[in-house]
N, C-alpha and C positions, 0 to 999 in steps of 0.2 A: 541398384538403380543409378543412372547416371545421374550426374550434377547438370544444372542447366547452366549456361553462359551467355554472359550480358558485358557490354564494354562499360568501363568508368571513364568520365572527361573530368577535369577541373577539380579533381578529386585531394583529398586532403583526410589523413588518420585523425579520427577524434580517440582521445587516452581517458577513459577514467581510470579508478581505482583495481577494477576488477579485469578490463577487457580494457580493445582494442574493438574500433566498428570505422568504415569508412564513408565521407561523404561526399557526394558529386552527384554529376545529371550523368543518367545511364540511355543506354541506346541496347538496343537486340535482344531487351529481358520479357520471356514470355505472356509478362502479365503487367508489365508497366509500361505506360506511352514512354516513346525516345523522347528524350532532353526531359525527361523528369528527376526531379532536385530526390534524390534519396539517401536514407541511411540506412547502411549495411547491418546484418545482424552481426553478433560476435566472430571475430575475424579466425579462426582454427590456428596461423601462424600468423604472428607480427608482420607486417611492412618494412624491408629495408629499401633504403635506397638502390637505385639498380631493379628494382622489383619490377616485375612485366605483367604479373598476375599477384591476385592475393584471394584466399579461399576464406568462405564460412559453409556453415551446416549444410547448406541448401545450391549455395551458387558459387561459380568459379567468374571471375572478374576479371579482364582485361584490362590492364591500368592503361589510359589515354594520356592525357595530359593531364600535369599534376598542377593543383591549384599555389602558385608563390606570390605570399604576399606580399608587397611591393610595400619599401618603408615607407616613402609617403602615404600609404592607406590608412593607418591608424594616428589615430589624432594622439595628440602626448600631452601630459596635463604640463601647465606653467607654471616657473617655479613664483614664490611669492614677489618675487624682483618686474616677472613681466606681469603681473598684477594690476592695474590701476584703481586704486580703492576711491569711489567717488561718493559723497554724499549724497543719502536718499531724502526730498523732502518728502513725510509723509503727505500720504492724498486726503484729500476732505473726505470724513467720512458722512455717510446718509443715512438717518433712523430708516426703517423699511415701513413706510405707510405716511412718512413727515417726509412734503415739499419742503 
């Protein structure tokens, strides 16, 4: 049986422990509307760079444009210097049924 083929856009390898699965919005897959956000089943070979295609069980994948995330996208925690520690006064507090 043939494999079916669907293009990836925007796409980017998620790695766990086990496997390799891809994520992106797909276009020309026979059972999913185009620009639907999906995750690939287990990928058969790893992704390298350079990759044009990448296969699992069922579908063969088209790699479009590959998702890079741009360093200003992720926020970075501050170290304790850019901190400002400000004094909290506590709020009055209200018994629940006592004006």
């Amino acid at each position: 049986m043939e494999k079916q083929k669907a293009k990836l856009e925007n796409w980017f390898v998620q790695k766990s422990s086990t496997h390799e699965c891809l994520i992106g919005q797909v276009t020309g897959h026979p059972k999913l509307e185009d620009g639907s956000s999906v995750r690939t089943s287990k990928l058969v070979n790893p992704v390298k760079d350079g990759d044009t295609q990448a296969e699992t069980l069922n579908t063969i994948y088209e790699l479009g444009v590959k998702f890079e995330m741009d360093k200003d996208f992720c926020m970075t925690t501050p170290t304790p210097q850019e901190i400002e520690v400000k004094a909290i006064k506590p709020s009055r507090q209200r018994k629940w049924g006592v004006e």
